[in-house]
C-alpha positions in Angstrom: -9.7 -47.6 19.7 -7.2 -48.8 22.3 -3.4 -47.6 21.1 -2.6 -51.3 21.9 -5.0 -52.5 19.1 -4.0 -50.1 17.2 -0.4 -50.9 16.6 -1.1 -54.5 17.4 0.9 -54.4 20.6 1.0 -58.0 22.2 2.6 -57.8 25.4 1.6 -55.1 28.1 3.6 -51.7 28.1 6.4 -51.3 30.6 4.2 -49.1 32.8 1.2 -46.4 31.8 3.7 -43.6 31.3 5.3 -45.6 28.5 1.6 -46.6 27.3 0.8 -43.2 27.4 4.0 -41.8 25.7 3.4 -44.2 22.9 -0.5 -43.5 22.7 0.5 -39.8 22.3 2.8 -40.0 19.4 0.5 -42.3 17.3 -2.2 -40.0 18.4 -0.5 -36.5 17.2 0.6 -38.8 14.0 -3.0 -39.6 13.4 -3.6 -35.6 14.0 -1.2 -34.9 11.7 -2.5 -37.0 9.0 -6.2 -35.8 9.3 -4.5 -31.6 9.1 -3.1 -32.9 6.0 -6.0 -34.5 4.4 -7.8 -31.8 5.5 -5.6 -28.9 4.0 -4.6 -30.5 0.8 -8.3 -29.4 -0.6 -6.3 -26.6 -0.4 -3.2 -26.9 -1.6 -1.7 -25.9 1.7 0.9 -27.7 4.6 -0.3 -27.7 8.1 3.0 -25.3 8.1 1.6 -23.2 5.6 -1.5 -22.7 7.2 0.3 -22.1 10.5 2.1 -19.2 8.7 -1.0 -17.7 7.5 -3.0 -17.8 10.4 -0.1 -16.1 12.3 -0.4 -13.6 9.8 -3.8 -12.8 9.6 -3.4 -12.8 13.9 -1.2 -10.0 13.5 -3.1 -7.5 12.3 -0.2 -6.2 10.1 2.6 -6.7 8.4 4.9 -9.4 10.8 8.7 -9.9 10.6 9.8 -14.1 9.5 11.5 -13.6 12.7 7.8 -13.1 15.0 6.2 -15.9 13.1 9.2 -18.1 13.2 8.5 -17.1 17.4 5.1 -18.0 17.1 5.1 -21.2 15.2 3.5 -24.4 16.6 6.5 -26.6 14.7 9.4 -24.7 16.7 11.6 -26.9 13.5 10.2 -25.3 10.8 12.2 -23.1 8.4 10.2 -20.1 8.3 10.9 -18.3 5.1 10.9 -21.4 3.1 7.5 -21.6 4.4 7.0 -17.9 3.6 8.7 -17.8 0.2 6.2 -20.9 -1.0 3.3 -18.7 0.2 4.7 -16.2 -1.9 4.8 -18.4 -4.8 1.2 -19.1 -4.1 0.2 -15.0 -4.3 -1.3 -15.9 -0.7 1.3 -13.4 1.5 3.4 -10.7 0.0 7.0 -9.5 1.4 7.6 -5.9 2.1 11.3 -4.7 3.5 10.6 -3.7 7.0 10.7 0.4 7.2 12.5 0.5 10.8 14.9 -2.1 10.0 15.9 -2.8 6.4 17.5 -6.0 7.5 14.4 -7.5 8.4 11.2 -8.3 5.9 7.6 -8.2 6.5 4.9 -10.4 5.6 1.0 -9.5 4.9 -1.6 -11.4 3.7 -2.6 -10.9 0.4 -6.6 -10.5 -0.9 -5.7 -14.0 -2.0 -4.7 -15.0 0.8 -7.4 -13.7 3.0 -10.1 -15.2 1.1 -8.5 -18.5 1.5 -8.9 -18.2 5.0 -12.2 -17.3 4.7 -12.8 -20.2 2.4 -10.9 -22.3 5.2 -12.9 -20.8 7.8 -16.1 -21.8 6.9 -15.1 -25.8 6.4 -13.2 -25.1 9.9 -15.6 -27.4 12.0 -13.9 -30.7 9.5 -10.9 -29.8 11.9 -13.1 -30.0 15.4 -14.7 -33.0 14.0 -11.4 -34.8 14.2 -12.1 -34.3 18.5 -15.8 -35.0 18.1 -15.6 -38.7 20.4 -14.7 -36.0 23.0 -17.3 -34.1 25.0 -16.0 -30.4 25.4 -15.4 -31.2 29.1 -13.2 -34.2 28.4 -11.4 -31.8 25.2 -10.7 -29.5 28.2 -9.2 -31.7 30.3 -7.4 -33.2 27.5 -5.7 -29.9 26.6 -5.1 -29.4 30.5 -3.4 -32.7 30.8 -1.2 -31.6 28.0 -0.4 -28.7 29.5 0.6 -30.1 32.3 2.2 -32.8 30.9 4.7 -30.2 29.0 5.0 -28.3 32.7 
Protein backbone atom coordinates (compact mmCIF):
# COMPACT_ATOMS: atom_id res chain seq x y z
CA UNK A 1 0.00 0.00 0.00
CA UNK A 2 1.33 3.48 -1.02
CA UNK A 3 2.39 5.45 2.44
CA UNK A 4 0.20 8.31 0.83
CA UNK A 5 -3.00 6.01 1.10
CA UNK A 6 -2.01 5.03 3.98
CA UNK A 7 -2.18 8.01 6.09
CA UNK A 8 -4.63 9.54 3.70
CA UNK A 9 -2.08 12.18 2.48
CA UNK A 10 -3.88 14.64 -0.03
CA UNK A 11 -1.42 16.86 -1.43
CA UNK A 12 2.01 15.63 -2.86
CA UNK A 13 5.04 15.50 -0.35
CA UNK A 14 7.51 18.34 -0.45
CA UNK A 15 10.01 16.18 -2.48
CA UNK A 16 10.73 12.12 -2.32
CA UNK A 17 13.22 12.48 0.49
CA UNK A 18 10.42 13.88 2.70
CA UNK A 19 8.00 10.99 1.08
CA UNK A 20 10.48 8.69 1.92
CA UNK A 21 11.29 10.00 5.50
CA UNK A 22 7.63 9.76 6.27
CA UNK A 23 7.18 6.23 4.56
CA UNK A 24 9.96 5.01 6.83
CA UNK A 25 8.65 6.04 10.14
CA UNK A 26 5.05 4.70 9.51
CA UNK A 27 6.84 1.68 8.15
CA UNK A 28 9.20 0.86 11.30
CA UNK A 29 5.83 1.88 13.37
CA UNK A 30 3.94 -0.81 11.44
CA UNK A 31 7.20 -3.07 12.31
CA UNK A 32 7.01 -2.36 15.61
CA UNK A 33 3.45 -3.15 16.03
CA UNK A 34 3.68 -6.63 14.24
CA UNK A 35 7.21 -7.45 16.96
CA UNK A 36 4.66 -6.68 19.46
CA UNK A 37 1.80 -8.69 18.39
CA UNK A 38 4.09 -11.22 17.63
CA UNK A 39 5.95 -11.41 21.09
CA UNK A 40 3.04 -10.85 23.33
CA UNK A 41 2.15 -14.83 22.76
CA UNK A 42 4.92 -14.60 24.87
CA UNK A 43 4.71 -12.33 27.37
CA UNK A 44 7.78 -10.58 26.13
CA UNK A 45 8.73 -6.63 24.73
CA UNK A 46 10.62 -6.40 21.57
CA UNK A 47 13.15 -4.99 24.36
CA UNK A 48 12.90 -8.02 26.24
CA UNK A 49 13.53 -10.21 23.52
CA UNK A 50 16.41 -8.02 22.41
CA UNK A 51 18.02 -8.62 25.86
CA UNK A 52 17.69 -12.24 25.53
CA UNK A 53 18.83 -12.81 22.33
CA UNK A 54 22.02 -10.72 23.21
CA UNK A 55 22.35 -13.04 25.83
CA UNK A 56 22.06 -16.22 24.44
CA UNK A 57 24.70 -14.55 21.51
CA UNK A 58 27.17 -14.27 24.17
CA UNK A 59 27.84 -17.49 24.99
CA UNK A 60 28.25 -16.59 28.66
CA UNK A 61 27.51 -14.62 31.27
CA UNK A 62 27.46 -10.62 29.78
CA UNK A 63 27.85 -7.46 31.79
CA UNK A 64 24.16 -4.83 31.54
CA UNK A 65 26.96 -2.62 30.37
CA UNK A 66 27.86 -5.09 26.83
CA UNK A 67 24.13 -5.49 26.21
CA UNK A 68 23.23 -1.97 26.94
CA UNK A 69 26.36 -1.68 23.88
CA UNK A 70 24.60 -4.07 21.83
CA UNK A 71 21.05 -3.03 21.95
CA UNK A 72 19.04 -2.28 18.78
CA UNK A 73 16.99 0.59 21.03
CA UNK A 74 20.34 2.67 21.90
CA UNK A 75 17.26 4.44 24.63
CA UNK A 76 16.50 1.58 26.38
CA UNK A 77 17.20 1.32 30.12
CA UNK A 78 18.99 -1.84 30.28
CA UNK A 79 18.63 -3.24 33.69
CA UNK A 80 15.06 -2.34 33.91
CA UNK A 81 14.88 -4.53 30.97
CA UNK A 82 17.13 -7.07 32.77
CA UNK A 83 15.57 -6.84 36.26
CA UNK A 84 11.87 -7.75 34.53
CA UNK A 85 13.56 -10.73 32.88
CA UNK A 86 14.62 -11.60 36.23
CA UNK A 87 11.18 -11.30 37.48
CA UNK A 88 10.17 -13.58 34.77
CA UNK A 89 12.99 -16.60 35.99
CA UNK A 90 14.07 -16.07 32.14
CA UNK A 91 17.91 -14.58 32.93
CA UNK A 92 19.60 -14.80 36.29
CA UNK A 93 22.23 -12.00 37.74
CA UNK A 94 25.53 -13.11 39.00
CA UNK A 95 28.20 -10.35 40.49
CA UNK A 96 30.91 -10.21 37.97
CA UNK A 97 34.15 -12.18 39.50
CA UNK A 98 36.79 -9.65 37.91
CA UNK A 99 34.92 -6.65 38.80
CA UNK A 100 32.46 -6.77 41.74
CA UNK A 101 31.06 -3.42 40.49
CA UNK A 102 29.70 -4.85 37.61
CA UNK A 103 26.84 -7.75 37.27
CA UNK A 104 26.42 -10.57 34.87
CA UNK A 105 23.53 -11.84 33.14
CA UNK A 106 22.91 -15.68 31.90
CA UNK A 107 20.10 -17.11 30.49
CA UNK A 108 18.26 -19.30 32.63
CA UNK A 109 16.85 -23.09 31.49
CA UNK A 110 13.74 -20.96 31.36
CA UNK A 111 14.87 -18.78 29.49
CA UNK A 112 16.52 -20.81 26.90
CA UNK A 113 13.56 -22.83 26.24
CA UNK A 114 11.69 -19.80 25.50
CA UNK A 115 13.91 -19.05 22.84
CA UNK A 116 13.68 -22.29 21.64
CA UNK A 117 9.91 -22.07 21.70
CA UNK A 118 10.46 -18.60 19.90
CA UNK A 119 12.69 -20.07 17.46
CA UNK A 120 10.65 -22.40 16.01
CA UNK A 121 7.43 -19.71 15.33
CA UNK A 122 10.55 -17.43 14.14
CA UNK A 123 9.52 -17.46 10.38
CA UNK A 124 5.86 -15.31 11.83
CA UNK A 125 8.71 -12.54 12.03
CA UNK A 126 10.15 -13.06 8.19
CA UNK A 127 6.61 -13.20 7.16
CA UNK A 128 6.11 -9.61 8.12
CA UNK A 129 8.93 -9.10 4.81
CA UNK A 130 7.29 -11.70 2.73
CA UNK A 131 5.87 -9.02 -0.27
CA UNK A 132 9.65 -8.70 -0.59
CA UNK A 133 11.72 -11.11 -2.73
CA UNK A 134 15.13 -11.86 -0.87
CA UNK A 135 16.81 -9.67 -3.51
CA UNK A 136 14.67 -6.70 -3.01
CA UNK A 137 15.01 -7.57 1.29
CA UNK A 138 18.74 -7.18 0.41
CA UNK A 139 18.70 -4.13 -1.12
CA UNK A 140 16.25 -2.84 1.25
CA UNK A 141 18.66 -3.43 4.16
CA UNK A 142 21.53 -1.97 1.86
CA UNK A 143 19.59 1.18 1.32
CA UNK A 144 19.21 1.41 4.99
CA UNK A 145 22.57 1.09 5.55
CA UNK A 146 23.37 3.55 3.45
CA UNK A 147 20.92 5.65 4.27
CA UNK A 148 22.35 5.75 8.05
CA UNK A 149 26.07 6.25 6.27
Amino acid sequence: MKIEKAIKQTRPFKSAHHRAAVNLIFSSNWLNDQHRIFFKKYDLTRKQFNVLRIVKGADKPISTAAIRERLLDKMSDASRVVDRLEKKQLVSKHTCPSDKRLVDIALTSKGILLLEKIAKQDNQLGDVLKNLSEKEATQLSNLLDKMRG
